[in-house]
N, CA, C and O atoms as a Tripos MOL2 file, in Angstrom:
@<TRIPOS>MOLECULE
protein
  276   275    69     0     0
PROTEIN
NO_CHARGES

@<TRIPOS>ATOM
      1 N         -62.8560   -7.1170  -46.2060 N.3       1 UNK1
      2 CA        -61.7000   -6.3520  -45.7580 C.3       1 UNK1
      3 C         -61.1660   -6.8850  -44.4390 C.2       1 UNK1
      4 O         -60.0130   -6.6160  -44.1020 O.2       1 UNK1
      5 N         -61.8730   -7.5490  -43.7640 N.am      2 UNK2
      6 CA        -61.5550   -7.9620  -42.4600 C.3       2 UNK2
      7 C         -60.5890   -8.9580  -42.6340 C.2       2 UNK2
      8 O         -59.4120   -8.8880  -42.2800 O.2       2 UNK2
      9 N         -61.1520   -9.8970  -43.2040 N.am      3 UNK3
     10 CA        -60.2170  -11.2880  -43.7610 C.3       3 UNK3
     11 C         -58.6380  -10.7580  -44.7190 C.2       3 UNK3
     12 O         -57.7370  -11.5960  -44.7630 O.2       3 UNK3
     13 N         -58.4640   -9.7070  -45.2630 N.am      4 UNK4
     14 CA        -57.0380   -9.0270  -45.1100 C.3       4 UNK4
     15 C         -56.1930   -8.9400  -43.9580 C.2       4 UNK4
     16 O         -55.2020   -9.5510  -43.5580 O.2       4 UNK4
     17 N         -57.0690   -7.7520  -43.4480 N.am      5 UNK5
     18 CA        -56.7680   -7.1060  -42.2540 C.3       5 UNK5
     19 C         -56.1230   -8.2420  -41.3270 C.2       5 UNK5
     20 O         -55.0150   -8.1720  -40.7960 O.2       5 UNK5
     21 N         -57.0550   -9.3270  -41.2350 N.am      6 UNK6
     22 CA        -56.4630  -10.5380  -40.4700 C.3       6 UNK6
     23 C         -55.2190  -11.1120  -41.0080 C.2       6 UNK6
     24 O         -54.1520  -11.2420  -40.4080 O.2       6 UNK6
     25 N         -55.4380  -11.3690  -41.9610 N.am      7 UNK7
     26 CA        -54.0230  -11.7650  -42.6660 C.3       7 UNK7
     27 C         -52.8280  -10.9420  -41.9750 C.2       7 UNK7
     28 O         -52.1400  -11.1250  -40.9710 O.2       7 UNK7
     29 N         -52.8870  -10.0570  -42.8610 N.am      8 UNK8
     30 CA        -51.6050   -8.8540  -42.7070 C.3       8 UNK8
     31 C         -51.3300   -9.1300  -40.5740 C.2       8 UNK8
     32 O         -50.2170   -9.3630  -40.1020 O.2       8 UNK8
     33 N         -52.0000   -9.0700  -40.1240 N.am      9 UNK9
     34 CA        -51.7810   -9.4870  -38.8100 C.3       9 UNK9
     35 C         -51.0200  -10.6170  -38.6100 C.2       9 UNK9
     36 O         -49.8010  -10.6450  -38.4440 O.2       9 UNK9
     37 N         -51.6340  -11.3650  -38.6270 N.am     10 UNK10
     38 CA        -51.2770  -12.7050  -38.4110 C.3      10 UNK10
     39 C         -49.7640  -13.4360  -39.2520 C.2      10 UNK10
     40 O         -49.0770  -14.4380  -39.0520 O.2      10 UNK10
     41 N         -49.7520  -12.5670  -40.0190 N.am     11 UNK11
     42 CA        -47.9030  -12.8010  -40.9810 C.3      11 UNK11
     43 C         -47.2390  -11.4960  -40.4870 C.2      11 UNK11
     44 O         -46.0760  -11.4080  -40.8830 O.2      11 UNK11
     45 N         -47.5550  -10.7140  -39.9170 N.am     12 UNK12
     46 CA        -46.9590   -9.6560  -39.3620 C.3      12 UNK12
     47 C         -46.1310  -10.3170  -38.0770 C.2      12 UNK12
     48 O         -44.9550  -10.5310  -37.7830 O.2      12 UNK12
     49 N         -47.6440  -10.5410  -37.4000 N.am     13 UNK13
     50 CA        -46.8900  -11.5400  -36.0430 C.3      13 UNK13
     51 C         -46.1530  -12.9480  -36.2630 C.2      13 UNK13
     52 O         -45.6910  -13.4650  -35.2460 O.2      13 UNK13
     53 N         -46.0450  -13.4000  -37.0740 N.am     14 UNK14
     54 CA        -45.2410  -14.7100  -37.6740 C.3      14 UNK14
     55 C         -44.0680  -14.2920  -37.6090 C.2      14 UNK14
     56 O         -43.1830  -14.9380  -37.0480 O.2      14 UNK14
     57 N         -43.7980  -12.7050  -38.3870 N.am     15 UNK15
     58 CA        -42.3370  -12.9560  -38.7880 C.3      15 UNK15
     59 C         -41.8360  -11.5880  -37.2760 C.2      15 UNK15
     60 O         -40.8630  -10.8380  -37.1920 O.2      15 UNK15
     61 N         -42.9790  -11.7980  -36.3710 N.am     16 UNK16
     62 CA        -42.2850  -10.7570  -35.1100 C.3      16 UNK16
     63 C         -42.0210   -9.4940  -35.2600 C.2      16 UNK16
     64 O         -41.0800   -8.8960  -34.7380 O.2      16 UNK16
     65 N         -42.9370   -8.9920  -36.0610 N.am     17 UNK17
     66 CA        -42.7410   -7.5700  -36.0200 C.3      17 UNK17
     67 C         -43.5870   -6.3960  -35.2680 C.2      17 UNK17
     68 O         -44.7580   -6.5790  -34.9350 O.2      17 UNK17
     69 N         -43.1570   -5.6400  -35.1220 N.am     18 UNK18
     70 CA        -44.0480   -4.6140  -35.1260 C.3      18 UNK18
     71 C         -45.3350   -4.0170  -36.3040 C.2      18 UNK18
     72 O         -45.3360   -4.5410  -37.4180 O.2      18 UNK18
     73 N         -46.3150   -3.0020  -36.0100 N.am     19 UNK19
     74 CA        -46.3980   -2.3620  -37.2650 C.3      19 UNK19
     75 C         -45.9030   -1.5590  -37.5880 C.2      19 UNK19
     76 O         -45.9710   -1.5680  -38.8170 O.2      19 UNK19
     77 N         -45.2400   -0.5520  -37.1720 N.am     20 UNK20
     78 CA        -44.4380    0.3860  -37.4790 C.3      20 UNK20
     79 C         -42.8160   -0.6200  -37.8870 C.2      20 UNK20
     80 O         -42.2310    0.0470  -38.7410 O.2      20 UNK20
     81 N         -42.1550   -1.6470  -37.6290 N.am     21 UNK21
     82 CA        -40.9900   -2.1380  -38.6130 C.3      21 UNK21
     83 C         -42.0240   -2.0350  -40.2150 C.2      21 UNK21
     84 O         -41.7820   -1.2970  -41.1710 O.2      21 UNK21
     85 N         -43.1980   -3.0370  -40.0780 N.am     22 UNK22
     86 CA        -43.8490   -3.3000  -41.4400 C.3      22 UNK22
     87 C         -44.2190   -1.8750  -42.2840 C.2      22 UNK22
     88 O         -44.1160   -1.7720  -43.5060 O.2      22 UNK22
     89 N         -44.6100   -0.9440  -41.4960 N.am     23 UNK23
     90 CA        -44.8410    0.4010  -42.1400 C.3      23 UNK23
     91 C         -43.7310    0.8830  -42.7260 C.2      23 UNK23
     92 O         -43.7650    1.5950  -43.7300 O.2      23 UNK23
     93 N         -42.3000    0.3950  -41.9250 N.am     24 UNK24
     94 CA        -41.0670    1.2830  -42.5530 C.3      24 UNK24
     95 C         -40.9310    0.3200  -44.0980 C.2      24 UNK24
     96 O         -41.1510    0.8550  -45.1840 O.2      24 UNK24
     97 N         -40.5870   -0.9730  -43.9840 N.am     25 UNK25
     98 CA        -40.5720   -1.7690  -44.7990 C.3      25 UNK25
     99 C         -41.2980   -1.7820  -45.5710 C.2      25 UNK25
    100 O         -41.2060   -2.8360  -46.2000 O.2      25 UNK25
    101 N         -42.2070   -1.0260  -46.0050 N.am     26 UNK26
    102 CA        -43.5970   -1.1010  -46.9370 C.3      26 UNK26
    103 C         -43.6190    0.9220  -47.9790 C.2      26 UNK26
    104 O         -44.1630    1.2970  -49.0180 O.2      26 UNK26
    105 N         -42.4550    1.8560  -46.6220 N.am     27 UNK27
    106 CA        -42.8650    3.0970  -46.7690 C.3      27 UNK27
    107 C         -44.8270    3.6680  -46.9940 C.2      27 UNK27
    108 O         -45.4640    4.2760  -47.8550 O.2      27 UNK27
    109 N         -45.1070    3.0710  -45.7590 N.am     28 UNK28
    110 CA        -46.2690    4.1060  -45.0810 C.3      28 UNK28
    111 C         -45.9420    4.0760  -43.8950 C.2      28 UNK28
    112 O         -44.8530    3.7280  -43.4390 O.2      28 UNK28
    113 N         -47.3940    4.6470  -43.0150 N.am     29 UNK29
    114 CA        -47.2700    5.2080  -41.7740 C.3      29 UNK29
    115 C         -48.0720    3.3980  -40.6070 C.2      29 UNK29
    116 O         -48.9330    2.5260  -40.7190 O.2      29 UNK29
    117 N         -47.1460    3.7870  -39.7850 N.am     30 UNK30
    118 CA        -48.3430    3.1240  -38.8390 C.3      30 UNK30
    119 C         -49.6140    3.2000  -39.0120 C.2      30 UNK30
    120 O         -50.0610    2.1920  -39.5590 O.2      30 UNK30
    121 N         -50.2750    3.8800  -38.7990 N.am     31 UNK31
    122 CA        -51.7170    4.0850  -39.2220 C.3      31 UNK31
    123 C         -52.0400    3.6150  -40.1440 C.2      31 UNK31
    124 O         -53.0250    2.9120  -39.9130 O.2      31 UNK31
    125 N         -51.5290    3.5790  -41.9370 N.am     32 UNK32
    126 CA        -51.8490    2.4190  -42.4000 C.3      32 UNK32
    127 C         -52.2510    1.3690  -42.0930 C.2      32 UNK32
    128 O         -53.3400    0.8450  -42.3250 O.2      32 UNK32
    129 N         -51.0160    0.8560  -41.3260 N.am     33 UNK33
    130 CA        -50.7170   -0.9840  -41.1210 C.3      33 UNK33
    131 C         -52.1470   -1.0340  -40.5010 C.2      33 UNK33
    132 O         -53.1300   -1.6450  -40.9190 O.2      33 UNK33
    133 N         -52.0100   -0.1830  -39.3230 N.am     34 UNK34
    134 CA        -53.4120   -0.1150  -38.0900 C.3      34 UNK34
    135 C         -54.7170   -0.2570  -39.0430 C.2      34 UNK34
    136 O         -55.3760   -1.2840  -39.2100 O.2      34 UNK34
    137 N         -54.8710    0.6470  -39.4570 N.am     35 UNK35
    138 CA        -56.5820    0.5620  -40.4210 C.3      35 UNK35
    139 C         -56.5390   -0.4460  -41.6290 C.2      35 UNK35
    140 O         -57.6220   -0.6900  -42.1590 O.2      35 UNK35
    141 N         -55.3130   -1.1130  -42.1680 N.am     36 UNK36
    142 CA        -55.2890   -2.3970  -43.1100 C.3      36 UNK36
    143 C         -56.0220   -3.3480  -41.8140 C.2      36 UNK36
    144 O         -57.1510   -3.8380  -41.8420 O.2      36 UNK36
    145 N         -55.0640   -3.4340  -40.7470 N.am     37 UNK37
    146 CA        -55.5540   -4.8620  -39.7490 C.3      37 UNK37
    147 C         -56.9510   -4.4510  -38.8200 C.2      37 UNK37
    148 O         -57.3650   -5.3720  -38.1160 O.2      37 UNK37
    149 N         -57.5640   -3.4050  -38.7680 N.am     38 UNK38
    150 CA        -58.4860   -3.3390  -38.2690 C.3      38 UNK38
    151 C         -59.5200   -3.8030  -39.7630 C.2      38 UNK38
    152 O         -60.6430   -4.2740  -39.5810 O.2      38 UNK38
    153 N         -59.1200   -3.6540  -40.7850 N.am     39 UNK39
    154 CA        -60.4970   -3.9380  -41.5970 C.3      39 UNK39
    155 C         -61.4210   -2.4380  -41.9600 C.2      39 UNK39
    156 O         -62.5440   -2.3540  -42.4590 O.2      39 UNK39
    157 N         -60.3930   -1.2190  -41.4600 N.am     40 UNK40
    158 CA        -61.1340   -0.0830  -41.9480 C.3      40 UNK40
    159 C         -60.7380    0.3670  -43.3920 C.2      40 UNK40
    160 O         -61.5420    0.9640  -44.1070 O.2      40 UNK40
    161 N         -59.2880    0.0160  -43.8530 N.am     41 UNK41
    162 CA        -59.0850    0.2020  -45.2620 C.3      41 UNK41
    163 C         -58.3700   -0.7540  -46.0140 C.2      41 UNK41
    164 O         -57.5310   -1.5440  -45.5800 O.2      41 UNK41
    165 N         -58.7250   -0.6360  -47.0580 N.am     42 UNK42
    166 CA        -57.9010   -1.6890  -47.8400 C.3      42 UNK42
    167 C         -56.3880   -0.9880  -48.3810 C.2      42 UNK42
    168 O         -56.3650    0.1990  -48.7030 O.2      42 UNK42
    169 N         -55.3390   -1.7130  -48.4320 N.am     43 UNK43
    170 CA        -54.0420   -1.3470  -49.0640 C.3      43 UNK43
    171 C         -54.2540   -1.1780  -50.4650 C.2      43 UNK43
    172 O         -54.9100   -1.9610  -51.1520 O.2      43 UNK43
    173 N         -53.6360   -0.0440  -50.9210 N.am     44 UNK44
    174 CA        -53.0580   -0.0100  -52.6990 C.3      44 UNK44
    175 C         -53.0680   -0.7600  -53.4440 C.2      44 UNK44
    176 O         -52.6310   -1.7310  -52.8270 O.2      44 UNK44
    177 N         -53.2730   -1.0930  -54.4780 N.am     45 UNK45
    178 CA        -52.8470   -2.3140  -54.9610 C.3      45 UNK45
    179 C         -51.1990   -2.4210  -54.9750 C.2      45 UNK45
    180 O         -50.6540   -3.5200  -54.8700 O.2      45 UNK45
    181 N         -50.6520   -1.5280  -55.0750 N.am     46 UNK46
    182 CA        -49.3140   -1.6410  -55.0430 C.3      46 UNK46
    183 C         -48.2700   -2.2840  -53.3990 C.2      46 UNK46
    184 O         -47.3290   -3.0340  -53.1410 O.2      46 UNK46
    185 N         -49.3570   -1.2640  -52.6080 N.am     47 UNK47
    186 CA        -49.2770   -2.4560  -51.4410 C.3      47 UNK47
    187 C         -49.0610   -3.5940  -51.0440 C.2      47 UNK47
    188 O         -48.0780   -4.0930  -50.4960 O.2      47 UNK47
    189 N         -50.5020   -4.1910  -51.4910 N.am     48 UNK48
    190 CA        -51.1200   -5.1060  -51.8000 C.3      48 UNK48
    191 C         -49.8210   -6.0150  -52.1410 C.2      48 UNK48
    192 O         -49.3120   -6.7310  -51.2790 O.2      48 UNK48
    193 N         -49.2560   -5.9180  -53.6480 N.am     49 UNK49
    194 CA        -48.5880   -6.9170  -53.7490 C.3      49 UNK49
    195 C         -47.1860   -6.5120  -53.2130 C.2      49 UNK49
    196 O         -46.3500   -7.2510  -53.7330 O.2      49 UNK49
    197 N         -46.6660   -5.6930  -52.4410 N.am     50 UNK50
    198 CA        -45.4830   -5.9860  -51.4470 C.3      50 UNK50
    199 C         -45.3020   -6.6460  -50.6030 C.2      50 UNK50
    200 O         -44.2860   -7.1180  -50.0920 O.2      50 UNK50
    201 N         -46.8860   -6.7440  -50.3070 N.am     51 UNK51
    202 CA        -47.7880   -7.3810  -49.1470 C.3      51 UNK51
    203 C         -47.2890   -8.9390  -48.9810 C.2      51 UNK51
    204 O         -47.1070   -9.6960  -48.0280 O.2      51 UNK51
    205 N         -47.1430   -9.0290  -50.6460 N.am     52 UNK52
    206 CA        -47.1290  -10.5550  -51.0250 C.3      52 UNK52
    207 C         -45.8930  -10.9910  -51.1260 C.2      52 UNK52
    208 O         -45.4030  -12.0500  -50.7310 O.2      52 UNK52
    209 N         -45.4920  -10.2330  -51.6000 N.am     53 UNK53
    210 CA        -43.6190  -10.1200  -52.1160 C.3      53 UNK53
    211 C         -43.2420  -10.6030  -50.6960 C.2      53 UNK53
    212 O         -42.7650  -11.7280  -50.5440 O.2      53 UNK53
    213 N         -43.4400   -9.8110  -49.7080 N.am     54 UNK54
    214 CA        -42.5090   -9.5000  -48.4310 C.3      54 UNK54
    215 C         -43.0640  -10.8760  -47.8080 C.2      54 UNK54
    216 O         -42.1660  -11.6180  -47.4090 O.2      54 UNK54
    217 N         -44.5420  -11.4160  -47.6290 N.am     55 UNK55
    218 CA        -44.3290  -12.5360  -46.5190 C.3      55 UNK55
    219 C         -44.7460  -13.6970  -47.7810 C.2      55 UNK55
    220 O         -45.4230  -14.5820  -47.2580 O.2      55 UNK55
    221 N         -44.5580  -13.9340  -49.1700 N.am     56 UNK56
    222 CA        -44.4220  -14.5810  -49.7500 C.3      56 UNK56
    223 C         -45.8710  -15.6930  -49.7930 C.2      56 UNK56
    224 O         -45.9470  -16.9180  -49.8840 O.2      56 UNK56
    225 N         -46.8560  -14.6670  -49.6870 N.am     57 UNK57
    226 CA        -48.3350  -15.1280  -50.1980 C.3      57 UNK57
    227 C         -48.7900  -14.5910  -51.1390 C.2      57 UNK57
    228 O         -48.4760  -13.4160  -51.3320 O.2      57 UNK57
    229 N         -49.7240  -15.2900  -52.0910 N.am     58 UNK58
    230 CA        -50.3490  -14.9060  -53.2680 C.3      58 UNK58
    231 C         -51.7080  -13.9020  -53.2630 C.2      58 UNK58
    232 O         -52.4840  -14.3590  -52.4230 O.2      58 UNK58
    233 N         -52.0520  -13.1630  -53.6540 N.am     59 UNK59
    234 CA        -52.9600  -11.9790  -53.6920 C.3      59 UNK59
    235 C         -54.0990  -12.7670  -53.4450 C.2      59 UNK59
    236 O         -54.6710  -12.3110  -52.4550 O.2      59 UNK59
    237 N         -54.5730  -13.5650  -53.8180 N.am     60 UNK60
    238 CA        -55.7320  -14.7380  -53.8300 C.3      60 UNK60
    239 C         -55.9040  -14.5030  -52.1280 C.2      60 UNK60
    240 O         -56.4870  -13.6040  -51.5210 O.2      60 UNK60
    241 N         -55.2300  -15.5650  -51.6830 N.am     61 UNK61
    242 CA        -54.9100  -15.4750  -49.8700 C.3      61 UNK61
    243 C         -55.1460  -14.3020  -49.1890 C.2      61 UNK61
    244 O         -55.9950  -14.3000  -48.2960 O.2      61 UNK61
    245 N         -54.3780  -13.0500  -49.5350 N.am     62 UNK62
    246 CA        -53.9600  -11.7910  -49.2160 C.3      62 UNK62
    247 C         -55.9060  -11.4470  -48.6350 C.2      62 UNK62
    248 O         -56.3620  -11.3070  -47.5000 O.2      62 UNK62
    249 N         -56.7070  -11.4140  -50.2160 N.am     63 UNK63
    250 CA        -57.9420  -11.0920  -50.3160 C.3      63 UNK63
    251 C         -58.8050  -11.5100  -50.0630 C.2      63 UNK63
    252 O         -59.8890  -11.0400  -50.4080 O.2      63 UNK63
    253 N         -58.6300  -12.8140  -49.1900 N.am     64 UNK64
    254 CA        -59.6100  -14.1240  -48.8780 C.3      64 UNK64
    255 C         -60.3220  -14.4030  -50.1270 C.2      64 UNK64
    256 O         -61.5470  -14.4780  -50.0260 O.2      64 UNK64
    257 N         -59.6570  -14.6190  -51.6030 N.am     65 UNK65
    258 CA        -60.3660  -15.0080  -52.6240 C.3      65 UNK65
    259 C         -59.6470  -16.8490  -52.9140 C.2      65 UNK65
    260 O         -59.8700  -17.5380  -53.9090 O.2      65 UNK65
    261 N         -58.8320  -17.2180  -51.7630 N.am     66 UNK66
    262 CA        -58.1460  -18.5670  -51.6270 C.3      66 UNK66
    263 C         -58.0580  -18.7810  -50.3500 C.2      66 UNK66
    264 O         -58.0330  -17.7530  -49.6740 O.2      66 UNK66
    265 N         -58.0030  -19.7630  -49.7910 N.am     67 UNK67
    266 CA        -57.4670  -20.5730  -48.3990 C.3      67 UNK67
    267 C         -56.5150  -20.5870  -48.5360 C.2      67 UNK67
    268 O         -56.1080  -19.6560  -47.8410 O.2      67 UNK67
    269 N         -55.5000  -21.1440  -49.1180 N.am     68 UNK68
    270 CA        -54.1810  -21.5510  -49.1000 C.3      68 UNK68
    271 C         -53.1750  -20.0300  -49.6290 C.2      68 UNK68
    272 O         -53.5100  -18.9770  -50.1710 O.2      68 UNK68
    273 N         -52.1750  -20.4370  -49.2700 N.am     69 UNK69
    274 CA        -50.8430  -19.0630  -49.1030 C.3      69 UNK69
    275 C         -50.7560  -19.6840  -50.8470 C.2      69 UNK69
    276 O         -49.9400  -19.2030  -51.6340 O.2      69 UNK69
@<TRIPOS>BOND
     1     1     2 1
     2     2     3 1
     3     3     4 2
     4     3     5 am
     5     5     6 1
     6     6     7 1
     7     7     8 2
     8     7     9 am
     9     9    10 1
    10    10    11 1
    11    11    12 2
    12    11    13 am
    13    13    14 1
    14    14    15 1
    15    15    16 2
    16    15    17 am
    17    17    18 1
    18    18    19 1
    19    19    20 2
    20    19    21 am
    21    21    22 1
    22    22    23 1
    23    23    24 2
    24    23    25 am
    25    25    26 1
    26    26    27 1
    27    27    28 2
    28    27    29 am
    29    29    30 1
    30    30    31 1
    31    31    32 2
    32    31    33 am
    33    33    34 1
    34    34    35 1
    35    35    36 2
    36    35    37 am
    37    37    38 1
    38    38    39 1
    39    39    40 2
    40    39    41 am
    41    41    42 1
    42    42    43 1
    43    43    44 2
    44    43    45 am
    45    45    46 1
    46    46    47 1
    47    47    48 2
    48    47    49 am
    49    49    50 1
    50    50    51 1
    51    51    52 2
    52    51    53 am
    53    53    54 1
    54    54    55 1
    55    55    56 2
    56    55    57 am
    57    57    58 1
    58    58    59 1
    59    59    60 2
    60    59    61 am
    61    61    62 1
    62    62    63 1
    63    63    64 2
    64    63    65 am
    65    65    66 1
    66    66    67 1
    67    67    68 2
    68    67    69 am
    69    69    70 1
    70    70    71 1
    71    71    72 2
    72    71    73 am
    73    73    74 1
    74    74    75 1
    75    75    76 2
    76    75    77 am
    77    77    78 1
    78    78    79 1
    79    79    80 2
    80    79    81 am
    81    81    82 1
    82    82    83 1
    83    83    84 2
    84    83    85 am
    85    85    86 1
    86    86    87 1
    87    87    88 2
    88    87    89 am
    89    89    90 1
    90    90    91 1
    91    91    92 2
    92    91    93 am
    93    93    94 1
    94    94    95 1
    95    95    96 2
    96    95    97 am
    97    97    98 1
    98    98    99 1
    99    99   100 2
   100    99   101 am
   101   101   102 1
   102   102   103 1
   103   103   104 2
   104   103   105 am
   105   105   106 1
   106   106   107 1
   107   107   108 2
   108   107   109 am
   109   109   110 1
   110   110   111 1
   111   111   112 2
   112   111   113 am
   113   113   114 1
   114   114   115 1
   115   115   116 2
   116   115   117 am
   117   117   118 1
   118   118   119 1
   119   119   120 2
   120   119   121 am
   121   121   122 1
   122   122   123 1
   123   123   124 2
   124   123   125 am
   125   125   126 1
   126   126   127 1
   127   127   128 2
   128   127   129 am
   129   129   130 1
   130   130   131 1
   131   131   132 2
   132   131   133 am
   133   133   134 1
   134   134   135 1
   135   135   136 2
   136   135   137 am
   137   137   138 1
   138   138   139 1
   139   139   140 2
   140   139   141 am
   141   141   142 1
   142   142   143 1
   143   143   144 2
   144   143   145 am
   145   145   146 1
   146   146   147 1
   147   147   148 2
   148   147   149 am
   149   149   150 1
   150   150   151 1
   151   151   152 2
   152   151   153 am
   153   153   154 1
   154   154   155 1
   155   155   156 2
   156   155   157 am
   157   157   158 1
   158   158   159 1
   159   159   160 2
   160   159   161 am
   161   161   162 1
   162   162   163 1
   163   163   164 2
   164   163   165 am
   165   165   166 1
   166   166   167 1
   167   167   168 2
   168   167   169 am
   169   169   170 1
   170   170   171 1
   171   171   172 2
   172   171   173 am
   173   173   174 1
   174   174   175 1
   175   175   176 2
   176   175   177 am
   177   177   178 1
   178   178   179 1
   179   179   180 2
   180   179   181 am
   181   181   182 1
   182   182   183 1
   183   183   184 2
   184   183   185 am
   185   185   186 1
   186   186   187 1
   187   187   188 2
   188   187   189 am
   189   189   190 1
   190   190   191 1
   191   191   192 2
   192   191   193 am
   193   193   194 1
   194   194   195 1
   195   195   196 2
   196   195   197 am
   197   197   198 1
   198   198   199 1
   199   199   200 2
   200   199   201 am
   201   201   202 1
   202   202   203 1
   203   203   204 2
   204   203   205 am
   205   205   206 1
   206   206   207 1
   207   207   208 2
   208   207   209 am
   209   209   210 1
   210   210   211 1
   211   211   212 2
   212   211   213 am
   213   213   214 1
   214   214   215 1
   215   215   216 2
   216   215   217 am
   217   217   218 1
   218   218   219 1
   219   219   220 2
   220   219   221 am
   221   221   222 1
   222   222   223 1
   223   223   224 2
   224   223   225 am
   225   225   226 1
   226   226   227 1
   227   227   228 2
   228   227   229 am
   229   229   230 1
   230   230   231 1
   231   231   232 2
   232   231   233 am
   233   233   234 1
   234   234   235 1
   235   235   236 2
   236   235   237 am
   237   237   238 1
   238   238   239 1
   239   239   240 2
   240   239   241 am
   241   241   242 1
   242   242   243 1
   243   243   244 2
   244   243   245 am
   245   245   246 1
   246   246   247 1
   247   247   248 2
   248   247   249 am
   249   249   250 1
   250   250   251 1
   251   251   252 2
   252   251   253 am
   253   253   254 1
   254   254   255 1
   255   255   256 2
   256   255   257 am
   257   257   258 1
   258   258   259 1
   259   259   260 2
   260   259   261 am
   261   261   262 1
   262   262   263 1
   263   263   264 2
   264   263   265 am
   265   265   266 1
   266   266   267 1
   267   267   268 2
   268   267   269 am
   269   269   270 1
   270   270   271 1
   271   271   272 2
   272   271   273 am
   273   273   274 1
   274   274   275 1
   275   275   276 2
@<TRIPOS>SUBSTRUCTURE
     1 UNK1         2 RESIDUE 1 A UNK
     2 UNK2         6 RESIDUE 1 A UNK
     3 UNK3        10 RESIDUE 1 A UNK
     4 UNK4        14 RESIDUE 1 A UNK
     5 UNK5        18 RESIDUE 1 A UNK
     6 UNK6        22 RESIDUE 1 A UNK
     7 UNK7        26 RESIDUE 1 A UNK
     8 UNK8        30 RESIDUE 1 A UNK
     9 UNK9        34 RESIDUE 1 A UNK
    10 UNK10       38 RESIDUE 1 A UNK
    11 UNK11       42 RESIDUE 1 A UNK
    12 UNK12       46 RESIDUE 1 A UNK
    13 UNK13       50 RESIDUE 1 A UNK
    14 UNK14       54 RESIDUE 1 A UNK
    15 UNK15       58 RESIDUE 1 A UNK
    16 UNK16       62 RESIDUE 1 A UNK
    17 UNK17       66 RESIDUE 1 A UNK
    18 UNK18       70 RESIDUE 1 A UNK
    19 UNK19       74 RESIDUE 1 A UNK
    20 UNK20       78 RESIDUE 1 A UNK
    21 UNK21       82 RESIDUE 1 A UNK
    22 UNK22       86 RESIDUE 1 A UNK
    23 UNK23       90 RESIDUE 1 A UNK
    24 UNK24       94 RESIDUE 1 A UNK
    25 UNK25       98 RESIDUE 1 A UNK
    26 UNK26      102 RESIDUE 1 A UNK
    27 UNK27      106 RESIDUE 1 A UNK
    28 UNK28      110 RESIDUE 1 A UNK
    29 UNK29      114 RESIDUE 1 A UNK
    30 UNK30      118 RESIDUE 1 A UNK
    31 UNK31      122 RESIDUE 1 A UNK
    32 UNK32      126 RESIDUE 1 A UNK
    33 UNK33      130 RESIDUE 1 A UNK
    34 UNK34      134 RESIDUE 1 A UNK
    35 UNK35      138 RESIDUE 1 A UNK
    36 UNK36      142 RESIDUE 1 A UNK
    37 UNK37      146 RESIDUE 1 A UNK
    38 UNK38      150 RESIDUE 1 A UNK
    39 UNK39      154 RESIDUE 1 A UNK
    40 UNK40      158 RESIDUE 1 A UNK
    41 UNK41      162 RESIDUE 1 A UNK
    42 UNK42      166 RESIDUE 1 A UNK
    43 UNK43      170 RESIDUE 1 A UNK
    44 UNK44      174 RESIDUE 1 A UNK
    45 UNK45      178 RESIDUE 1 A UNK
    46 UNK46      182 RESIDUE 1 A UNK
    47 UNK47      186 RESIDUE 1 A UNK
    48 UNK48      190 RESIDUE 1 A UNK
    49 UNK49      194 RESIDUE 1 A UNK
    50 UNK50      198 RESIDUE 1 A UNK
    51 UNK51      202 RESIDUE 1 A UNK
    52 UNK52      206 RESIDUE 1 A UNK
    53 UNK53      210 RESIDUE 1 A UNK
    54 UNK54      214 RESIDUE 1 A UNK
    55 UNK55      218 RESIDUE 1 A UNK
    56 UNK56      222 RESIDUE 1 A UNK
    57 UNK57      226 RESIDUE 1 A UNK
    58 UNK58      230 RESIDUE 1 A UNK
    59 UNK59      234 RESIDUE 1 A UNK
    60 UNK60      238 RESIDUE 1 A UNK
    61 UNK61      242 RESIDUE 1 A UNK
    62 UNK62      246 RESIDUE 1 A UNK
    63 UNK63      250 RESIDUE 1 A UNK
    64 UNK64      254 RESIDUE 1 A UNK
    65 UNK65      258 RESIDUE 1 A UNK
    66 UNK66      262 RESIDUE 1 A UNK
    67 UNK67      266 RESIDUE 1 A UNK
    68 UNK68      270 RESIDUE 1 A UNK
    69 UNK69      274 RESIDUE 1 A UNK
């Protein structure tokens, strides 16, 4: 979960956002975004792949089940 959490960070800060822009853009709360990038919860699957949609990485990556985007 950590290796998400990092993700979602790290393309969060790529494209300069806040977590609360990404929370609006996603429809959850801050607190989401917060406990996805801390590694305390995992996103929806439905999340999950907005996750992917929006910064245009594959679920593989997303889940640390790939290196590459």
């Amino acid at each position: 979960m950590i290796y998400t959490g990092k993700i979602i960070k790290e393309e969060r800060l790529q494209k300069k956002m806040s977590q609360r822009n990404l929370a609006e853009v996603l429809g959850v709360t801050q607190d989401s975004v917060s406990l996805w990038e801390k590694g305390k919860r995992l996103p929806a699957t439905e999340h999950i792949i907005a996750l992917c949609k929006y910064f245009g990485i594959s679920a593989d990556y997303l889940l640390g089940l790939d290196k590459t985007k």
